[in-house]
C-alpha positions as CSV (number, residue, x, y, z in Angstrom):
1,X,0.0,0.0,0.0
2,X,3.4,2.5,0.5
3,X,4.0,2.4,-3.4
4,X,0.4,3.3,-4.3
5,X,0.0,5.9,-2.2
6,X,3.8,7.6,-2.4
7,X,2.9,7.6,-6.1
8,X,-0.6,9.3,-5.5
9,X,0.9,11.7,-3.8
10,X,3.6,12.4,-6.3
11,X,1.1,12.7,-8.8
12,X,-1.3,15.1,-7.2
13,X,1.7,16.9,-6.3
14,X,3.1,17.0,-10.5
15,X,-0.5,17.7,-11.7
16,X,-1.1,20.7,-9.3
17,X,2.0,22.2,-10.2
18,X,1.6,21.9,-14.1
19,X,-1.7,23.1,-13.4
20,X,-0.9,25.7,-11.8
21,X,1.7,27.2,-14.4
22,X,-0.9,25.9,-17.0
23,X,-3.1,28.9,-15.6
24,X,-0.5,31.4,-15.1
25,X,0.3,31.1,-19.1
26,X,-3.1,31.3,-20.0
27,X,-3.9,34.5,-18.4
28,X,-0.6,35.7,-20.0
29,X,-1.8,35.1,-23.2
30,X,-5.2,36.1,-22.5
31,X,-4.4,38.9,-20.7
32,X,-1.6,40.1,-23.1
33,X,-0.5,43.9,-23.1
34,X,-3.9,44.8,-22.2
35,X,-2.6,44.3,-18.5
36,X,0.3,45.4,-18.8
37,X,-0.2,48.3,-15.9
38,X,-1.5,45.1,-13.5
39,X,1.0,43.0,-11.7
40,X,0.4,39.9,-12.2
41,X,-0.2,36.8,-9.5
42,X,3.0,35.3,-8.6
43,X,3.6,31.2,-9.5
44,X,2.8,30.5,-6.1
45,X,-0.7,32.1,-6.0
46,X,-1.2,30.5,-8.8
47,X,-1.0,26.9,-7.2
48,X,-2.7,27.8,-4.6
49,X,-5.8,29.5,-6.6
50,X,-5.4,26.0,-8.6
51,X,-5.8,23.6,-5.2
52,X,-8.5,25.9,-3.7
53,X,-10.4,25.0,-7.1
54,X,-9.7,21.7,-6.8
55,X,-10.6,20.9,-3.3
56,X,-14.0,22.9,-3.5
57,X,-14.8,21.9,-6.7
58,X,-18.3,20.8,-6.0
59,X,-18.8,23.6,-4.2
60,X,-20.5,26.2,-6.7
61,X,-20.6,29.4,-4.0
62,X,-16.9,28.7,-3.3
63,X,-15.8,29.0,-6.7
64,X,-18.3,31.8,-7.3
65,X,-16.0,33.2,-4.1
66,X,-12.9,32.4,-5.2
67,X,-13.5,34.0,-8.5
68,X,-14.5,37.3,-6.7
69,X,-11.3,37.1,-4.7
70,X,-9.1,36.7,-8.0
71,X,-11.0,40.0,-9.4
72,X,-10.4,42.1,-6.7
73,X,-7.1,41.5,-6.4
74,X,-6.6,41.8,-9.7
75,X,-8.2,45.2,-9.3
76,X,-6.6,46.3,-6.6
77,X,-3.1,45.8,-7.9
């Protein structure tokens, strides 16, 4: 049972990180010069903003939430 879950872990762990990059690059390229004035989230908001969404994922107000969260931040900066 060790192997399995080490390699779960390891997993999660590889799939949160390329997620979270994954998002970083597509609000770079969605985002583009338009936001140029806004500073962007750093790599490590990023994972986290990816392993909130995750772990609440079948929770619709806490994504509604966490969305709000990302907007006024992004506002604010």
């Amino acid at each position: 049972m060790f192997p399995i879950l080490y390699l779960s872990a390891g997993t999660c762990t590889t799939l949160i990180i390329i997620g979270g990059t994954t998002a970083r690059t597509f609000y770079e390229v969605v985002c583009g010069d338009a936001c140029g004035s806004v500073k962007p989230m750093t790599t490590t908001e990023w994972y986290w903003c990816l392993l909130v969404q995750l772990l609440c994922y079948h929770s619709c107000q806490t994504r509604i939430l966490l969305l709000e969260f990302l907007w006024l931040e992004l506002l604010l900066l």
